[in-house]
C-alpha positions as CSV (number, residue, x, y, z in Angstrom):
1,X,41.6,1.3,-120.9
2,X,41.7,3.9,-117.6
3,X,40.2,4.0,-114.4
4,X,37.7,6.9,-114.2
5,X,36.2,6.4,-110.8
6,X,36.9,5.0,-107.5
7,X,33.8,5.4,-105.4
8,X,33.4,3.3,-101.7
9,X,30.5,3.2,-99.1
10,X,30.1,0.8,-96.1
11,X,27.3,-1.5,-95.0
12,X,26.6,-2.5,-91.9
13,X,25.1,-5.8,-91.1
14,X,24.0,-7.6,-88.1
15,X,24.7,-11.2,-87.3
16,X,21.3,-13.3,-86.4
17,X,23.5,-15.4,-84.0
18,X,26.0,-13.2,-82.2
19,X,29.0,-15.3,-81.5
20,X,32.3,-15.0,-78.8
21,X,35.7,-15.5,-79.2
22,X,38.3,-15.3,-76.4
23,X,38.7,-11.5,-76.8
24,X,35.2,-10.0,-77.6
25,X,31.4,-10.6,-79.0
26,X,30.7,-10.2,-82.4
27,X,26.8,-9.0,-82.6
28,X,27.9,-6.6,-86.4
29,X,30.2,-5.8,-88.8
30,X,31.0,-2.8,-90.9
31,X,32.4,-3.9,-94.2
32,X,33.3,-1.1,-96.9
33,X,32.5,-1.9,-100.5
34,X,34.5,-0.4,-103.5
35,X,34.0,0.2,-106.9
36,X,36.3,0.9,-109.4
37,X,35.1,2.5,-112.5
38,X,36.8,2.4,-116.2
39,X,36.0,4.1,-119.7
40,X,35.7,0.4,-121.7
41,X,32.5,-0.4,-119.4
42,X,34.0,-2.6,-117.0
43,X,33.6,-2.2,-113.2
44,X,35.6,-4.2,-110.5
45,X,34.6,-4.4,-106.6
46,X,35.9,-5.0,-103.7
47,X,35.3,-5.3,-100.3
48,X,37.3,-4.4,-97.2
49,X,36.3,-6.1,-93.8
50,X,38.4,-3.9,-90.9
51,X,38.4,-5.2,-87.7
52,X,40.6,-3.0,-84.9
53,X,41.6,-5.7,-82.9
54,X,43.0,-7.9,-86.0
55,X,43.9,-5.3,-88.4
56,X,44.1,-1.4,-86.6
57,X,41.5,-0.5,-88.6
58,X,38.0,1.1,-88.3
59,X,35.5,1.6,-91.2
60,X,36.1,5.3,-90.9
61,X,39.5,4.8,-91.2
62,X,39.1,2.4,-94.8
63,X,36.8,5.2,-96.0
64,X,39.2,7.5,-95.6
65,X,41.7,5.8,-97.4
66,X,39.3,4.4,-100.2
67,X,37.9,7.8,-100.7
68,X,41.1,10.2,-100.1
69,X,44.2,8.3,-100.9
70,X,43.0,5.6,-103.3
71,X,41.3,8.1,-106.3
72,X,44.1,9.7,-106.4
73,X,46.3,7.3,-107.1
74,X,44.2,5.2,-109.5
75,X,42.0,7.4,-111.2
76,X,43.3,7.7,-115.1
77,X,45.7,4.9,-114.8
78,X,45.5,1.6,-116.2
79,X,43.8,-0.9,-114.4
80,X,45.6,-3.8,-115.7
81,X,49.0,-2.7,-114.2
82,X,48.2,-4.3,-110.7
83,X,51.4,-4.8,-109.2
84,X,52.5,-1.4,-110.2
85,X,49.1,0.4,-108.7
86,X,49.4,-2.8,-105.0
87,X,53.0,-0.7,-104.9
88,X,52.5,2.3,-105.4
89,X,49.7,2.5,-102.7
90,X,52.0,0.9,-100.1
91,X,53.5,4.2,-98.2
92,X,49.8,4.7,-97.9
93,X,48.0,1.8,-97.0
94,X,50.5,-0.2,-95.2
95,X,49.0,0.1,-91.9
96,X,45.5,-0.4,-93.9
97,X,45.2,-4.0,-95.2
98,X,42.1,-4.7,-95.6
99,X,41.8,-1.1,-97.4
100,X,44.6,-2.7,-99.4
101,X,42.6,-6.3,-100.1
102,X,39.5,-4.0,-101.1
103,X,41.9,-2.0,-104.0
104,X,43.3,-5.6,-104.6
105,X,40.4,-7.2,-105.2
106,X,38.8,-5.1,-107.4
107,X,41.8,-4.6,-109.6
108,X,41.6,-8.7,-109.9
109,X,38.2,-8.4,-110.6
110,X,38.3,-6.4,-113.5
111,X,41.8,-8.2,-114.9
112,X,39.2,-11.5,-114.7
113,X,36.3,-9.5,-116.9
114,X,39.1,-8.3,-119.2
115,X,40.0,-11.6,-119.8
116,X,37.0,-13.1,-119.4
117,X,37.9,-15.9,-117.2
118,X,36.9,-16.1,-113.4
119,X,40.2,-15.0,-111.1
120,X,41.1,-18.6,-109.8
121,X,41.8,-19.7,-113.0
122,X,44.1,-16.7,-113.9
123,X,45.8,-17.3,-110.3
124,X,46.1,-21.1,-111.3
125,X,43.0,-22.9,-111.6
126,X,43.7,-25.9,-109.6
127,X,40.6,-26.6,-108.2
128,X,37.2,-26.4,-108.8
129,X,35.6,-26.6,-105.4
130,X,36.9,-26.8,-101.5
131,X,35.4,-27.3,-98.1
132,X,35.0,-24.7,-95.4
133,X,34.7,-25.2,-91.5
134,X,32.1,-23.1,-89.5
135,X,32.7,-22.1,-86.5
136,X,30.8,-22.8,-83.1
137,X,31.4,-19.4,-80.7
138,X,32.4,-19.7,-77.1
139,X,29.3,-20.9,-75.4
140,X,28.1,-23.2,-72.2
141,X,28.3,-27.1,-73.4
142,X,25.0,-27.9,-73.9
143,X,24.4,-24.5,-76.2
144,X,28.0,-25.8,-78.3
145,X,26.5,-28.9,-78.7
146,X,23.3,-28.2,-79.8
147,X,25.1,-25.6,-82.2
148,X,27.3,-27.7,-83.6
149,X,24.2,-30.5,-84.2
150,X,23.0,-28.0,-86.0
151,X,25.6,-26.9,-88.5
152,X,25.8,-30.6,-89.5
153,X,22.2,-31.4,-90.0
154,X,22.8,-28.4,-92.4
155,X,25.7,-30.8,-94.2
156,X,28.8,-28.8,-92.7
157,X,31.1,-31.6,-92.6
158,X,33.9,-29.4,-90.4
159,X,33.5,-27.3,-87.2
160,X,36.3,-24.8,-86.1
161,X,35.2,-24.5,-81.9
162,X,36.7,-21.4,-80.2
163,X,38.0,-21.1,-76.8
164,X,40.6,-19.8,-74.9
165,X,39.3,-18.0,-72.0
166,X,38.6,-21.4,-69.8
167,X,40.5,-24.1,-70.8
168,X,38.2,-26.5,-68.0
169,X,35.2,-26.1,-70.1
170,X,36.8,-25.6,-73.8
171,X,37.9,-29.3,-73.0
172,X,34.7,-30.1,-71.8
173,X,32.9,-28.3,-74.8
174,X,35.3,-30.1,-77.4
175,X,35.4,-34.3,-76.2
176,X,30.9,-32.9,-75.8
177,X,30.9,-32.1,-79.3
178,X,33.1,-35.1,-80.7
179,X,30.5,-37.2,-78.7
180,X,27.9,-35.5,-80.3
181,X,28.5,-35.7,-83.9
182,X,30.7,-38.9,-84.3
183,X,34.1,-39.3,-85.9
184,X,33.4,-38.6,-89.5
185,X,33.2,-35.2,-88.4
186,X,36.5,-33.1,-88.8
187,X,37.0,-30.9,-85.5
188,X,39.3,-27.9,-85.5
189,X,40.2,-25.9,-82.5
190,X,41.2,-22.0,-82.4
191,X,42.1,-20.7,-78.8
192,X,42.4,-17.0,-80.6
193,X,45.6,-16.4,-78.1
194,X,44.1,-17.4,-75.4
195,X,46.7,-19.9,-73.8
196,X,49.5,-20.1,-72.3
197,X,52.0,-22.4,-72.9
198,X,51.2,-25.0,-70.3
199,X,47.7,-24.6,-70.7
200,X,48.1,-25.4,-74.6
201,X,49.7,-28.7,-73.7
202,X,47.3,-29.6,-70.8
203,X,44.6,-28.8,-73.5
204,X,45.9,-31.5,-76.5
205,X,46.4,-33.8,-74.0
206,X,43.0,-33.7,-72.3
207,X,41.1,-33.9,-75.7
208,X,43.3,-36.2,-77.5
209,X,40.5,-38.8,-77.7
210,X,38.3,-36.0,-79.4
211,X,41.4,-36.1,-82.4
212,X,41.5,-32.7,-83.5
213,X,42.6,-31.7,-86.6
214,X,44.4,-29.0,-85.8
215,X,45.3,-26.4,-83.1
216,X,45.2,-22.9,-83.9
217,X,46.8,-19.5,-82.6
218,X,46.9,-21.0,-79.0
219,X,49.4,-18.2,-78.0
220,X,49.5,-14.1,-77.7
221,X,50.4,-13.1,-81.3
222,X,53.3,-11.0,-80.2
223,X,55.1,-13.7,-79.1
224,X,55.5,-16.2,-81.5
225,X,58.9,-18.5,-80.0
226,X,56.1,-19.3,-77.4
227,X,54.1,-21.6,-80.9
228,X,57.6,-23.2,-81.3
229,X,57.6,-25.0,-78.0
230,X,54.1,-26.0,-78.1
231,X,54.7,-26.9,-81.7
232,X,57.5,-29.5,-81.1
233,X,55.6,-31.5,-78.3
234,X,52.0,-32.0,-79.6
235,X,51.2,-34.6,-81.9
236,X,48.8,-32.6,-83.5
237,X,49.5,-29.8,-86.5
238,X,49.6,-25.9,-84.7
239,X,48.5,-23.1,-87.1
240,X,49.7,-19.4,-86.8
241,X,46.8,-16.9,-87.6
242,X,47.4,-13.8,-85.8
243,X,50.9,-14.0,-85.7
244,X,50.7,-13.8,-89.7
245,X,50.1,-10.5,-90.4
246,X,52.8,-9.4,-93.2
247,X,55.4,-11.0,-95.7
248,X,58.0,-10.9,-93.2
249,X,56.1,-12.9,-90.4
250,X,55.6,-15.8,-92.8
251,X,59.5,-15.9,-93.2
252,X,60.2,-15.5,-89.7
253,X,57.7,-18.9,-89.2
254,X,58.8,-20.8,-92.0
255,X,62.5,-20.0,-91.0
256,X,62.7,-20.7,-87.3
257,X,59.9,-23.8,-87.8
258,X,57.5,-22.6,-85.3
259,X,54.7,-23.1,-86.5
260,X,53.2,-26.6,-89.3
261,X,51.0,-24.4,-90.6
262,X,49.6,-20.9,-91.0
263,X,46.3,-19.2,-91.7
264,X,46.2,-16.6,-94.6
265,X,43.6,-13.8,-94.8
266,X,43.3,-11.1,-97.1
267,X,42.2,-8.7,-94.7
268,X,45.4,-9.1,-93.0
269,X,48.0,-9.4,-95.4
270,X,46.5,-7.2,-97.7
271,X,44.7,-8.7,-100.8
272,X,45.6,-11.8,-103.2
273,X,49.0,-10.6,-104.8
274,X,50.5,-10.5,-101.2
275,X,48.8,-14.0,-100.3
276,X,50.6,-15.5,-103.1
277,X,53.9,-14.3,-101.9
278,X,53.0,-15.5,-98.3
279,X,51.9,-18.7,-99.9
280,X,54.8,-19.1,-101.6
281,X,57.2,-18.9,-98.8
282,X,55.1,-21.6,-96.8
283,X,55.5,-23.7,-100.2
284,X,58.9,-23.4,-99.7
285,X,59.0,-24.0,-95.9
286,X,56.5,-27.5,-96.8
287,X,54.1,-25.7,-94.6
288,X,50.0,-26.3,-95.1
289,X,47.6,-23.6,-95.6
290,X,44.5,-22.2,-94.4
291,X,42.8,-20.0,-96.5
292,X,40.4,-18.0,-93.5
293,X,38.4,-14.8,-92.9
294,X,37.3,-12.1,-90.8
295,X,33.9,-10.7,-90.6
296,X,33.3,-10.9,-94.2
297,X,30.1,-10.4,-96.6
298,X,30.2,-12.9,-99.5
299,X,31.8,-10.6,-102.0
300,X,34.9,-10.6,-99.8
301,X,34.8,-14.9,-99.1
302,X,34.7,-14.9,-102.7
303,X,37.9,-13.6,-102.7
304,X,39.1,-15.8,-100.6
305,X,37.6,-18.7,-102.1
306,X,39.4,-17.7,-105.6
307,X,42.5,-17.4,-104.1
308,X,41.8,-21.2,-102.0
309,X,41.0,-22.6,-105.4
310,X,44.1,-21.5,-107.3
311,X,46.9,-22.8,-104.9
312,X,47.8,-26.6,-104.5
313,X,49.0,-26.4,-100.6
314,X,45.9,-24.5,-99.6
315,X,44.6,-27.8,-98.0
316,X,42.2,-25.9,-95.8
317,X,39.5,-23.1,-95.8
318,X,37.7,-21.4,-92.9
319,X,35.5,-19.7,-95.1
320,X,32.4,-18.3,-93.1
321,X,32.6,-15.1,-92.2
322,X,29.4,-14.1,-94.2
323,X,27.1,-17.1,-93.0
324,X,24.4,-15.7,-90.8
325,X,24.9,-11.7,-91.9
326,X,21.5,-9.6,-92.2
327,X,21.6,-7.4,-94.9
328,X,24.7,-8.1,-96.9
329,X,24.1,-7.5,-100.6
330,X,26.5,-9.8,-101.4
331,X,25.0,-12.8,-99.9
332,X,24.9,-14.9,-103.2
333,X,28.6,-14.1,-103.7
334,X,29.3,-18.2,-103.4
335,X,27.8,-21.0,-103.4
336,X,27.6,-23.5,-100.6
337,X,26.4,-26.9,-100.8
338,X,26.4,-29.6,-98.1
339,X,29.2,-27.9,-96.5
340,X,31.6,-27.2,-99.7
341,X,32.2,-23.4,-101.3
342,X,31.8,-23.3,-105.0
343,X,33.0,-19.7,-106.9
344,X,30.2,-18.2,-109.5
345,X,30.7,-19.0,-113.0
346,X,31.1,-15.5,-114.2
347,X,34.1,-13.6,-115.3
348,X,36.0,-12.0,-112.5
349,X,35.2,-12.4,-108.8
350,X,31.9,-13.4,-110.4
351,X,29.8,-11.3,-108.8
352,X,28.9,-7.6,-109.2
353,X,27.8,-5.4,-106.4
354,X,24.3,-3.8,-106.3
């Protein structure tokens, strides 16, 4: 079998609730959608989700590489040789990772039709099902509270609450919210870099009674010693998300124990054959995983979710980057009940592209 096409185009959609995190306001997203074409009738898709601030990139910039660069490289090759095609693209899309997770992706996608099995059960099958957060923006109190009400009366049984540009009111926001929806709620809490040092410990100690789950990314990602201290004196776990961008940051966490555990997304690291490396190395280092997402349509969080449910120390997923999105044709990528993601039961990433 070879690959005959590679053909991309990108879709923007607008979210109905515009949300705020401590360095911007999501109101849309621009995700770019690939197909990969081959002579035995089998197509794979992917789905790139570029985001400047996370990743460097720009739609333009994923097009460029998915229409220029890619073709080139795939087209009359074998699509089951993945690792070969992942490294061979490097020099080219290293600086492009979510171009990368889009090539990725669809390459996985048609392995799983080849084989006829959907791809978390190639990568390991080790469970069937797993529970997502959703996230409640930066807001006033009373607007958090009623938000997060509502994500629970829609069976959400974990809210991720964002903050970092007051730490006043994030307290205030977080102990309102515990109050709100009682203790068999799971609360996490994501600062997004927001914090300093001292204002990361003033911030567990202030909402201790609220028992948060987990802290996440409460420092600037280019400084990573400063999770170590907070690490070591908070009785609650701290989570590296932007400061995990490559192979190589995930060794430098696991290896000077800054961090007890770390968020993996494929738009950062580049697809599901580098997560499994990254994963790998936090096995190693007995750290706990987040599987999380940028601003994702479904086809990509179905990536995500495969990978989640293949892995036994992905504990957690922060799977929601497509809830709320106008337009995306990939909407009915998962399936969500009562607050936990199940994968389609099709071949593949289970779900082909319009």
């Amino acid at each position: 079998m070879k690959i005959t096409a590679v053909e991309a185009w990108p879709v923007t959609m607008r979210y109905l609730t515009p949300y705020t995190i401590a360095y911007e306001t999501v109101s849309e997203t621009t995700n770019v959608f690939l197909r990969i074409e081959t002579n035995g009738g089998i197509r794979g898709f992917g789905c790139a989700a570029p985001d400047r601030m996370v990743t460097g990139e720009t739609a333009a910039t994923v097009m460029k590489c998915l229409t220029e660069e890619v073709p080139e490289m795939l087209v009359g090759q074998d699509p089951l040789r993945l690792a070969w095609h992942i490294h061979r693209l490097v020099p080219a899309l290293s600086v492009h990772p979510s171009a990368m997770a889009a090539v990725d992706m669809a390459l996985y996608d048609v392995l799983g039709k080849i084989a006829n099995l959907p791809v978390w059960q190639i990568l390991g099958g080790y469970r069937k099902a797993i529970k997502t957060s959703v996230t409640v923006g930066i807001m006033p109190v009373r607007e958090s509270v009623e938000t997060a009400r509502d994500w629970i009366r829609q069976g959400f049984l974990c809210l991720k609450v964002k903050g970092g540009i007051d730490i006043g009111k994030d307290i205030e926001r977080v102990i309102r919210i515990r109050e709100a929806v009682g203790k068999g709620i799971k609360l996490r809490f994501d600062a997004n870099q927001g914090y300093t040092v001292k204002e990361a410990l003033t911030f567990v100690r202030e909402t201790r009674r609220a028992a948060l789950e987990l802290l996440e990314q409460p420092t600037p990602s280019m400084k990573p010693d400063l999770l170590g201290r907070i690490t070591t004196r908070v009785p609650i776990p701290v989570m590296a998300d932007e400061s995990l961008m490559s192979l190589r940051d995930a060794f430098r966490l696991a290896r000077q124990q800054l961090v007890d555990m770390v968020n993996i997304k494929l738009m950062k690291v580049g697809g599901i054959l580098e997560a499994l490396q990254i994963d790998a190395v936090a096995r190693s280092a007995n750290l706990e995983v987040m599987i999380g997402c940028m601003d994702e349509a479904g086809y990509a969080i179905a990536a995500g979710l495969h990978f989640a449910l293949s892995r036994s120390n992905v504990a957690y997923a922060d799977l929601d980057g497509h809830l709320g999105l106008e337009n995306d044709p990939t909407h009915n990528a998962v399936i969500i009940r009562k607050g936990i993601l199940y994968p389609q039961e099709r071949p593949g990433l289970g779900f082909d592209i319009p």
